[in-house]
C-alpha positions as CSV (number, residue, x, y, z in Angstrom):
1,X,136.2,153.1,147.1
2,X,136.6,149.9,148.8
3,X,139.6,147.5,148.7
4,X,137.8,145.1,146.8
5,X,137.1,146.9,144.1
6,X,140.8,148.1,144.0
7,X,141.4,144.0,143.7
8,X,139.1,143.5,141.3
9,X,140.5,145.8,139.5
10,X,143.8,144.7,139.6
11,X,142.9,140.9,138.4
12,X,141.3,142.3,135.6
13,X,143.9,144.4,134.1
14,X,146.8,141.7,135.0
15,X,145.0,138.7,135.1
16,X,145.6,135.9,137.9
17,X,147.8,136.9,140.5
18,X,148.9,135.4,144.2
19,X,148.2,137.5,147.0
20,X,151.6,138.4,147.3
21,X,151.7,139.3,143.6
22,X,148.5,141.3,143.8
23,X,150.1,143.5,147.3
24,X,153.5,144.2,145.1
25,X,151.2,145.3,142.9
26,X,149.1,147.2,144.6
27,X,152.2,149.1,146.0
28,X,153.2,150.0,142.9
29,X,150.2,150.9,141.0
30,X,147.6,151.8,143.4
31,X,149.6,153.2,146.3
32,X,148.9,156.7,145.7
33,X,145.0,156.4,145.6
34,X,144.4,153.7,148.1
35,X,146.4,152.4,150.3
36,X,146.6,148.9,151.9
37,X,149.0,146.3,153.1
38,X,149.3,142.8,152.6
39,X,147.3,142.2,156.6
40,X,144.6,143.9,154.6
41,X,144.6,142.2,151.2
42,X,144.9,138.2,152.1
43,X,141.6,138.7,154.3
44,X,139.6,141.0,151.4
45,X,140.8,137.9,148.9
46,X,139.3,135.3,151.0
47,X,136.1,137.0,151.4
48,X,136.2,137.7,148.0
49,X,136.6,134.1,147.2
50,X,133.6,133.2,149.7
51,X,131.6,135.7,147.7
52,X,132.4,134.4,144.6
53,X,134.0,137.3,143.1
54,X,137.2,135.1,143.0
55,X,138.3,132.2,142.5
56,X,141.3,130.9,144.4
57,X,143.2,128.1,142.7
58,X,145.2,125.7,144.0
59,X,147.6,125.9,146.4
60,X,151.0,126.2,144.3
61,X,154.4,125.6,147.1
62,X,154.9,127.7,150.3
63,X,151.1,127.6,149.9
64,X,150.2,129.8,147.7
65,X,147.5,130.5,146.0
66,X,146.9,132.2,142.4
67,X,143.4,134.6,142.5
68,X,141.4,135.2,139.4
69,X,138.5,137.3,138.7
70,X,135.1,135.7,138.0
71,X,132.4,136.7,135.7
72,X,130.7,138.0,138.9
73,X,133.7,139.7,139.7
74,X,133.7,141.7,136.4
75,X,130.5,142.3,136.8
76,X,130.6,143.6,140.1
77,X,133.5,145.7,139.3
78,X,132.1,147.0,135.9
79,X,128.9,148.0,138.3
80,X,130.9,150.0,140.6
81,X,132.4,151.6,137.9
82,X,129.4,152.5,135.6
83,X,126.8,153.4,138.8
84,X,128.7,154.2,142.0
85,X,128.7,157.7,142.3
86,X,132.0,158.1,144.3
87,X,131.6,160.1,148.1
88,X,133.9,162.9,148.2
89,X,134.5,162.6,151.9
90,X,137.1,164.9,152.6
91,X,139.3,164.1,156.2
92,X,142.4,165.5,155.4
93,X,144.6,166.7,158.0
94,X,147.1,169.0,156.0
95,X,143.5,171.0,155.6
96,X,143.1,170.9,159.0
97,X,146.3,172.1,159.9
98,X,146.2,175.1,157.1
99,X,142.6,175.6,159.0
100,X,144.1,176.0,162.5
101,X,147.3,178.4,161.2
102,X,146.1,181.4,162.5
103,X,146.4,180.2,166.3
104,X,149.9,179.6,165.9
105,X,152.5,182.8,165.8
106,X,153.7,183.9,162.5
107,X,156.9,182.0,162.6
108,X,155.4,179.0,164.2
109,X,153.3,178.8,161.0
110,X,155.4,179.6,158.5
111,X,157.6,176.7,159.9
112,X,154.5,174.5,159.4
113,X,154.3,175.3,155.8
114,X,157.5,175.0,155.2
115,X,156.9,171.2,156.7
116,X,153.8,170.8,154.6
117,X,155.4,172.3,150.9
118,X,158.4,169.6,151.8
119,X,156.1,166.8,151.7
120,X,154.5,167.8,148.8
121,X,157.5,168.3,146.9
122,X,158.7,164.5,148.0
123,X,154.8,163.3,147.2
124,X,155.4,164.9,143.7
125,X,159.0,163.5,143.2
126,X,157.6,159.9,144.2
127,X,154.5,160.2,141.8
128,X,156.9,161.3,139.4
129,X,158.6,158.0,139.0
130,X,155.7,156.1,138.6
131,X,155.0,154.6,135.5
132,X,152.5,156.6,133.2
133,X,150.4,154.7,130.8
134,X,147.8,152.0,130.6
135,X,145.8,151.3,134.3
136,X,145.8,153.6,136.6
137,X,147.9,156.5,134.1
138,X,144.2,159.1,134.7
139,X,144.6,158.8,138.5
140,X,148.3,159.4,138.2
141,X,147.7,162.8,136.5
142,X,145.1,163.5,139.1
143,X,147.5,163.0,141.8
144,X,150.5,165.0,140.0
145,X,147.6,167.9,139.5
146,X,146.8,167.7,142.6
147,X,150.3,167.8,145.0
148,X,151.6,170.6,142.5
149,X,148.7,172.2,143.4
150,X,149.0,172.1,146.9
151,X,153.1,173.0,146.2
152,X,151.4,176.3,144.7
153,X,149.1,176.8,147.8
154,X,152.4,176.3,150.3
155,X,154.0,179.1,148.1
156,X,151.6,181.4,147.8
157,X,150.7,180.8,151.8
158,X,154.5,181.6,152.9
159,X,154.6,184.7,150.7
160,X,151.4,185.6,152.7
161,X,153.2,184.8,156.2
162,X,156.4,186.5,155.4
163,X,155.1,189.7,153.9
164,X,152.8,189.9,157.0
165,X,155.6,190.3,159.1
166,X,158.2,191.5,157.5
């Protein structure tokens, strides 16, 4: 998925929006499927505005500027959504990590787990507070599917590590 797409997406479902609208936003809705900060959005807008996807209106004071989506735009972004089949490119280094366990010692691992099934439980904590409901609610349920199933994985993993030892 591309940033611009995540901002097209955006404008459509809460119509025109500043920059600095669209990266509160985007913290809030979209944080836990894509990520990007507002050094990333304000150049993707005005490339998207030189595309024609956008259009940027006038400059309101402390200069800024309110962002709708175009007819090109929704088209674009109903495009992506209808025809891209998404890449499932997978670079995830808590994988890596439960790849590699085996080099480290037993207690040494077990410690890394432990590590791992605490940041899932805050992931799922944080998801949990999120908003559920209109844009974005399918993701959400994807990501809370997802971090309790890797809470499961941590547990069944440490029962593995301590009962090898023990």
């Amino acid at each position: 998925m591309s940033l611009r797409i995540a901002l097209l997406g955006l404008l459509s479902a809460v119509g025109p929006a500043s920059g600095y609208d669209l990266a509160k936003k985007f913290e809030l809705s979209l944080n836990h499927v894509w990520q990007a900060g507002h050094t990333q959005i304000y150049p993707e807008l005005l490339k998207m505005a030189a595309d024609g996807l956008v259009d940027a209106g006038s400059e309101g004071v402390r200069g800024r500027k309110t962002y709708t989506i175009t007819p090109e735009g929704r088209r674009r972004l109903h495009e992506w959504m209808t025809e891209h089949a998404p890449a499932v490119v997978v670079r995830n280094e808590v994988a890596l990590q439960a790849f590699l366990l085996p080099l480290l010692d037993r207690d040494d691992a077990i410690a890394v787990v432990e590590r791992m099934k605490a940041g899932f439980e805050a992931r799922l904590a944080t998801l949990q507070c999120q908003p559920s409901g209109g844009i974005g609610s399918h993701a959400l349920k994807l990501g809370l599917a997802q971090v309790r199933a890797s809470i499961r994985w941590a547990e069944e993993t440490l029962a593995e590590l301590k009962g090898a030892g023990g």
